[in-house]
C-alpha positions as CSV (number, residue, x, y, z in Angstrom):
1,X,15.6,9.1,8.0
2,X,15.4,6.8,11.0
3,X,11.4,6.8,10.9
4,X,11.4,6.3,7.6
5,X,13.8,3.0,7.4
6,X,12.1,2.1,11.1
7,X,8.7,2.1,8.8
8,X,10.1,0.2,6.1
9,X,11.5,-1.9,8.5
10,X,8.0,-2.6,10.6
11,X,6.9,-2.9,6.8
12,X,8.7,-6.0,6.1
13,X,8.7,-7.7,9.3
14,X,4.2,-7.7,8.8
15,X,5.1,-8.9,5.6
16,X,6.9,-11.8,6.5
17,X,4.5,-12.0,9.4
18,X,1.4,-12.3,7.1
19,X,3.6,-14.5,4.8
20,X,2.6,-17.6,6.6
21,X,-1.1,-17.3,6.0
22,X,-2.9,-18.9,3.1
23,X,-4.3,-15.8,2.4
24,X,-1.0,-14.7,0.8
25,X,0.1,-15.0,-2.7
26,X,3.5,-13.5,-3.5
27,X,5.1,-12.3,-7.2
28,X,9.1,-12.0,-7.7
29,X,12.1,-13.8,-6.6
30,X,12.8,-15.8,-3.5
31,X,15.1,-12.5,-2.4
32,X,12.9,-9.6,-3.6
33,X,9.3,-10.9,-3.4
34,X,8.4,-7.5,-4.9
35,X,4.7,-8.3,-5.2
36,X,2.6,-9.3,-2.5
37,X,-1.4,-9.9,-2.2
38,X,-3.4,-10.2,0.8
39,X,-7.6,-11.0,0.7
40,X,-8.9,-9.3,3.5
41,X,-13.2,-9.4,4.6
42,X,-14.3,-5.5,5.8
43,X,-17.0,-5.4,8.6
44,X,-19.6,-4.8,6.0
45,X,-18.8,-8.4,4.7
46,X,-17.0,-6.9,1.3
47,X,-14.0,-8.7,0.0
48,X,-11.0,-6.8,-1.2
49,X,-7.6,-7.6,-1.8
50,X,-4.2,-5.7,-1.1
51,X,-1.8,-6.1,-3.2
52,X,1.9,-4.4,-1.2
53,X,4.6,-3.1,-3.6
54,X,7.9,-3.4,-2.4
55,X,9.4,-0.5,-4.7
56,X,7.9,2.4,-4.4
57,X,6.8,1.3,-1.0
58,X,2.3,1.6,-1.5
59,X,-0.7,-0.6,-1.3
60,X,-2.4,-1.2,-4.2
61,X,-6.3,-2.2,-2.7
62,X,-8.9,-3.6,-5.2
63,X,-12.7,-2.9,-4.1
64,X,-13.9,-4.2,-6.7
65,X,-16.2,-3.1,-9.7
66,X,-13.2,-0.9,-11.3
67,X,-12.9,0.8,-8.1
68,X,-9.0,0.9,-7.1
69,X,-7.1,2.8,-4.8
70,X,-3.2,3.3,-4.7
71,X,-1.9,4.4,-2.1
72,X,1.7,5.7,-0.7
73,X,3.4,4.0,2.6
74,X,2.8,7.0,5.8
75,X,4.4,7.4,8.8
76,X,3.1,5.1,11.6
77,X,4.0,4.3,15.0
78,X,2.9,1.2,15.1
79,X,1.7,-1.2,11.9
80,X,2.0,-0.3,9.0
81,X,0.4,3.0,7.1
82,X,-0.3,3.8,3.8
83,X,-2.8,6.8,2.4
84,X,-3.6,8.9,-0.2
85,X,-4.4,12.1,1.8
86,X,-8.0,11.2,1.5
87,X,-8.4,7.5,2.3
88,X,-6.1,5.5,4.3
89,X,-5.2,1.6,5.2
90,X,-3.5,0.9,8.5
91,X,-2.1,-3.0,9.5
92,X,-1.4,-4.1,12.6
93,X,-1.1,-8.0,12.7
94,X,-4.0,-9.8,10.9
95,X,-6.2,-6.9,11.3
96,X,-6.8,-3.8,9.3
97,X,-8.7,-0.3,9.4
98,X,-9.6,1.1,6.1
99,X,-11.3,4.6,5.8
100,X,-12.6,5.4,2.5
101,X,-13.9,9.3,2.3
102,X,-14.6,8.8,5.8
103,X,-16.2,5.8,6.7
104,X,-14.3,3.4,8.8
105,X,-14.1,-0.1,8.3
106,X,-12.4,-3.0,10.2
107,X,-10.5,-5.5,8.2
108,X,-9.7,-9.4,8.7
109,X,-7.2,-11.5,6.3
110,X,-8.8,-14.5,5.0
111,X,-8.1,-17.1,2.4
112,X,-9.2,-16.9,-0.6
């Protein structure tokens, strides 16, 4: 129980971190900002966008051309984690890893 609200914690904190960047839209009410979407660049020079559901707690990541992933918050000990058993996105910061059917890619927020 105390991982999982540490998570949640850690969770928000990025959030509000990220919150400041102009790369950030956010959906709801002042207090529950349920919705938010962050454009991020991969190595490869793709553009996706993440959008993070507050309730349940997942990461809802656009690839483009149809190709969506959702995908549930993890345990992490540092960032924030959130994977499908297959694939997986990990935050830390402004930075990303994403690893879809495993390749690896690195991950910058931009604007958009």
């Amino acid at each position: 129980m105390v991982k999982k609200l540490s998570g949640m914690l850690l969770f928000f904190l990025l959030i509000l971190a990220l919150a400041g960047c102009s790369g950030v839209e956010t959906k709801g009410t002042d207090k529950t900002k349920a919705h938010i979407k962050i454009w991020y660049q991969r190595d490869d020079g793709k553009k996706m966008h993440v959008t993070f559901v507050k309730n349940p707690s997942q990461a809802i990541i656009v690839l483009g051309k149809g190709n969506v992933l959702h995908l549930k918050q993890a345990i992490s000990a540092s960032g924030a984690r959130y994977t499908d058993g297959r694939n997986e996105f990990w935050i830390k910061g402004d930075k990303a890893t994403l690893t879809l059917d495993g390749q690896t890619y690195q991950c910058q927020v931009i604007e958009e």
